[in-house]
C-alpha angles and dihedrals in degrees: 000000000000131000149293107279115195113211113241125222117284110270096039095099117205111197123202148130126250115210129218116179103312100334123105119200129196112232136177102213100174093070090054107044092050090052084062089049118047091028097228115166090207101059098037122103109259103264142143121236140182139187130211099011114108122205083259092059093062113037091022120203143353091048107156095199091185103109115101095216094121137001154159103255088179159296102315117240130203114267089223109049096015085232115147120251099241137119135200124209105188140033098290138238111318096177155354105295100015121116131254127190110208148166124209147144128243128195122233129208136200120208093174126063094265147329145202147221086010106194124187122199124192112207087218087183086064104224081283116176090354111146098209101027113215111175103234112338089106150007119049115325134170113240130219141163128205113257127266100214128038105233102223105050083239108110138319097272103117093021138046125155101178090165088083086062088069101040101264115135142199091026114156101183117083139224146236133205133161089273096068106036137168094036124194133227126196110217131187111189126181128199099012106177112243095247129173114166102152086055097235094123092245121114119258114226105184108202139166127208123215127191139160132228122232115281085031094066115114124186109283117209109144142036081259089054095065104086138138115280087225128341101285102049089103148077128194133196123203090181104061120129140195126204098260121127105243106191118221128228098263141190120221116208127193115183123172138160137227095244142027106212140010132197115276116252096020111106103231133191101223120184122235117213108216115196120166124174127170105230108191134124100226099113096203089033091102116159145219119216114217112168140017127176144162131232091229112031101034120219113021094189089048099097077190090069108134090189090060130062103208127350128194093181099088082101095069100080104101089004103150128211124189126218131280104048096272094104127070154163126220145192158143147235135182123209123167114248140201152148154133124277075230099062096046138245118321104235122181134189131216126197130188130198137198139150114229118208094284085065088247108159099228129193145176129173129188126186133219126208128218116200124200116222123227117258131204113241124239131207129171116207117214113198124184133168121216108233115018098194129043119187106235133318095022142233140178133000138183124221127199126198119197115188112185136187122240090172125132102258097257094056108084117192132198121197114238106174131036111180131168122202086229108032106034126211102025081193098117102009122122106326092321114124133162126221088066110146116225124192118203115304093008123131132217110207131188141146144198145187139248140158114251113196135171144120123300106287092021113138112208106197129185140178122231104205114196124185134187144170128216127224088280095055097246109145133229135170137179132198132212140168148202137204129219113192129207118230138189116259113236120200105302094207134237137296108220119179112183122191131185124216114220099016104198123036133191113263138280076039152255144218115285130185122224123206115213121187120178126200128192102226095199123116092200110010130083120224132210118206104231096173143353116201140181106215083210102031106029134219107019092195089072152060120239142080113027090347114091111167129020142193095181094094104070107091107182097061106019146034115291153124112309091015104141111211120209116222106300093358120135135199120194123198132173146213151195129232145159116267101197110181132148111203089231093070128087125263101038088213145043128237118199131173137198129212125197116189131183140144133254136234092271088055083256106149116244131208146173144159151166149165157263132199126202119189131226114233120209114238109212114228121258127196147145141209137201134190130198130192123222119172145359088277085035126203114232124209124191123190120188107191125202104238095172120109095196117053143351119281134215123230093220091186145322118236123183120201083218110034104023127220099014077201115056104088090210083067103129089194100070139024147190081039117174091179110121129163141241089048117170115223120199129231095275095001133111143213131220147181143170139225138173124224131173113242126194125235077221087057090048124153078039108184121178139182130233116191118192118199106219124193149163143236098250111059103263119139117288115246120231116212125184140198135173138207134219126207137167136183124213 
């Protein structure tokens, strides 16, 4: 389309071409325009014109507008400037439904040979609030024919009567064939009604076009006269427009917030300021609002809303506002917001609906911005030794660095620089290493070691410097530091090891030998042996008592009384006791311990000590028995001998497989016994005893069998000896 060309005075000629396809036509405008204008009949091309009749009104009903043979492809523009052959004469169209007066020339096609009596009729009421638009079939149109006579002598642009061609006379209406096309009609039209149905803020200007075919083509003299030549000689466009702003029914939507920025990281409830007004002129154009949300937070008028945190906006739906701006609806919402400088701005949008009386759906929307302010990061830097405290003249220490972040929660930070006052770039030492990445209330830890010497009471001290950036480059650091102190070494004590060779004996005992070896556990102190002394046998120096030999007396090459230990030296000595035990005592083992105590260099005391366990091992009881026969009615002696060397033993019974318990004086077997039992038996010693028992020269040789059951004192297994007798009778 081109644009808006204003006609100039009469007399003030603008000459141009207008194109169709590829023919160029010469054309004075200027004439024509002026004639407009200035309205002079003389100067105007010779055409019929009517107000108020649409194409319905003279060839009523029944009219089928569909055919292409000639039609209005536009509002014509100037072949020069491409601005568009139109003048308004008032103030416009301000807004849907208001009026415009305007002249203008359209340009008119022909897709047939020729045609004849072309009308054209304006529906200047637009269509508007028809139900079933139909151009200008109905309602109230402007009429006008093409001219029969071009003005200017100077081609048949604006004007072609091609009824004279075939005789007929007086005819007002023009004509169109392939020769002149495209023609050209000059149109003033008054009170058009401001119409935009299609939305595109140009004015809709529904027409139809008649026209009649030759042999059909009565004598046109008047606007009535320019009607179809049968129903379907038309065609018709709804849709037409001409290049006249039309302005839309419009919202209008204010939306600001209470503040501008927040700090980055802390969640904040920010208030939303909500203002709508319809500005349009329309006086009767009021509106009623039905819907307002938000990109980000969803419905505005939902007090449900889970993304809001309050809303005073539920009243806006029905709300009506009048035209003009002066009325207006308000409101408020509150949402949580938060966010990072690195991550950008927050930005929402608001949009509000409604449908004014037209039943136009209107709209608006406006945005806010929230930016997040820059924080300074924060770390907090943790520094320990391990140990604190070394005994001189010093050693190793451990040092752990804890970085942590204070920062909000949307402010990462990454450490960049660990530096110690001593030991210079931590980067690389021990497990310490800079780049790491902390979120808020993270900790970076790492440690390393180094060597801390110095004279007792010395206090080594040294700062840990950390530094990071955020995710906006600004730069912290923190320092912290820790102290290691020196201290004097006291004694340290003695390291005594005791061992006892062999470590069991037999019961009731033997003699053991125990091994002592003393070591000075100080790194920097002598020590001096003052005793050494076995809490069972005594003094272990000497001979005497159970100890009967001993090497811890000879000072020069072993442990012993007076020998004098350099740092971490150590002496060893043995000797030699009595281990009486007996296995029927508790406990079945002795425990014995040594302490050696002395005195250091600095006059501190020194001790150690430690110990040694034989065991007692059980000895099993050993014994024997014999039995001799002496007469008919023999006499029987038994004899039960102690073989142990070790303890006493206890003749438990006598039992013989002839003549029963040797024993039981009611025995009938026997007589004259002197058997009796629980007899004790010495170590070496015997027991005997005698009976008498009657044997049968039918029995002869008679042998029989006495058994002794032989025990200790202390639970072992009783021993059964056995012994038999022979006797036989001749």
């Amino acid at each position: 389309m081109g644009n808006l060309f204003i006609a100039q005075a009469a007399g003030l000629p603008f000459v141009g071409r207008f194109r169709h396809g590829c023919k160029e036509l010469s054309l004075v405008v200027a004439i024509l325009v002026a004639a407009m204008v200035a309205a002079t009949p003389a100067q105007a091309a010779p055409q019929v014109t009517g107000e108020g009749v649409c194409m319905d009104d003279l060839f009523p009903g029944n009219l089928k507008c569909t055919a292409n043979d000639v039609a209005i492809s536009g509002v014509a523009t100037d072949p020069a400037t491409g601005d568009y052959l139109l003048t308004i004469r008032d103030d416009g169209c301000q807004y849907p439904g208001d009026t415009v007066d305007f002249d203008a020339i359209f340009e008119v096609v022909i897709n047939a040979t020729e045609r004849f009596d072309i009308g054209t009729f304006f529906a200047i009421d637009g269509d508007f609030g028809e139900v079933l638009p139909d151009g200008a079939l109905s309602g109230t149109c402007t009429v006008a024919t093409l001219p029969t006579d071009d003005p200017d002598g100077d081609g048949p642009l604006f004007g072609l009567d091609l009824d004279e061609a075939i005789g007929q006379t007086g005819d007002s209406c023009g004509d169109i064939n392939k020769s002149n096309n495209p023609m050209f009609i000059p149109v003033s039209l008054t009170d058009v009604v401001c119409a935009d149905p299609d939305g595109d803020e140009q004015l809709n200007l529904p027409n139809c076009v008649s026209w009649r075919q030759k042999g059909a083509n009565e004598v046109c003299t008047m606007s009535d006269d320019a009607y179809p030549g049968a129903p379907s000689k038309c065609r018709c466009d709804e849709a037409f427009n001409v290049p006249i702003t039309v302005p839309p029914a419009k919202l209008e939507l204010t939306k600001t917030a209470t503040v501008s920025s927040i700090d980055e990281g802390k969640p904040k409830s920010v208030t939303f300021n909500i203002k709508v007004k319809n500005p349009g002129l329309d006086p009767d154009n009021y509106v009623l609002l039905s819907t307002l949300t938000d990109d980000m937070f969803g419905d505005l008028t939902d007090t449900t809303n889970t993304s809001l945190n309050s809303t005073t906006c539920n009243t806006l739906v029905g709300d009506r506002l009048d035209a003009d701006g002066t009325d207006e609806y308000t409101c408020a919402f509150t949402a949580t917001i938060v966010g990072n400088p690195s991550e950008g701005s927050h930005k929402n949008v608001a949009t509000v609906s409604g449908t004014d009386m037209r039943s136009n759906t209107l709209g608006d929307d406006d945005d806010e911005t929230i930016t997040f302010n820059d924080l300074t990061p924060v770390i907090e830097v943790t520094k320990t030794a391990s140990p604190t405290i070394l005994d001189e003249p010093g050693g190793n220490v451990t040092f752990t660095v804890k970085v942590k972040s204070n920062s909000n929660m949307s402010d990462p930070v990454s450490l960049t620089s660990l530096s110690d006052s001593v030991f210079g770039n931590l980067n690389g030492q021990g497990d310490c290493a800079t780049g790491a990445s902390l979120a808020s209330g993270e900790t970076y830890s790492c440690s390393f070691t180094a060597e801390i010497t110095g004279a007792p009471g010395y206090k080594h001290n040294n700062i840990v410097t950390a530094k990071a950036v955020d995710d906006e480059g600004n730069e912290t650091s923190d320092v912290d530091d820790a102290t290691v102190e020196i201290r004097n070494v006291a004694g340290a004590g003695f390291t005594v090891t005791k061992t006892a060779s062999p470590d069991s004996v037999d019961e009731p005992g033997g003699q053991v030998t125990f091994s002592v070896s003393v070591k000075n556990n100080s790194t920097v102190d002598w020590v001096t042996i003052d005793s050494m002394v076995d809490d069972v046998h005594g003094d272990i120096t000497a001979v005497g008592g159970d100890i009967s030999a001993t090497t811890c007396t000879i000072a020069a090459s072993n442990c012993s009384v007076g020998r004098v230990l350099a740092p971490l030296a150590s002496c060893g000595c043995s000797f030699t006791a009595l281990v009486d035990l007996d296995y029927a005592d508790e406990p079945k083992y002795e425990k014995d311990t040594v302490t050696i105590d002395g005195t250091d260099d600095d006059g501190d005391p020194v001790t150690g000590f430690d110990s040694a366990i034989v065991n007692v091992n059980n000895v099993q009881p050993s014994a024997t028995v014999s039995k001799t026969a002496k007469s008919a009615t023999v006499t029987y002696e038994v004899v039960v001998v102690n073989k142990s060397t070790a303890e006493a033993l206890t003749l438990n019974s006598l039992m013989d497989d002839k003549f029963g318990d040797l024993t039981d004086g009611s025995n009938l077997a026997i007589s004259n016994s002197t058997c009796s039992p629980s007899q004790s038996i010495p170590v070496g010693g015997s027991y005997k005893c005698q009976f008498d028992a009657v044997v049968n020269a039918a029995d002869s040789p008679h042998t029989n069998t006495v058994t002794a059951e032989v025990g200790d004192n202390d639970g072992s297994v009783a021993v059964k000896p056995t012994d038999s007798a022979t006797v036989e009778l001749k």
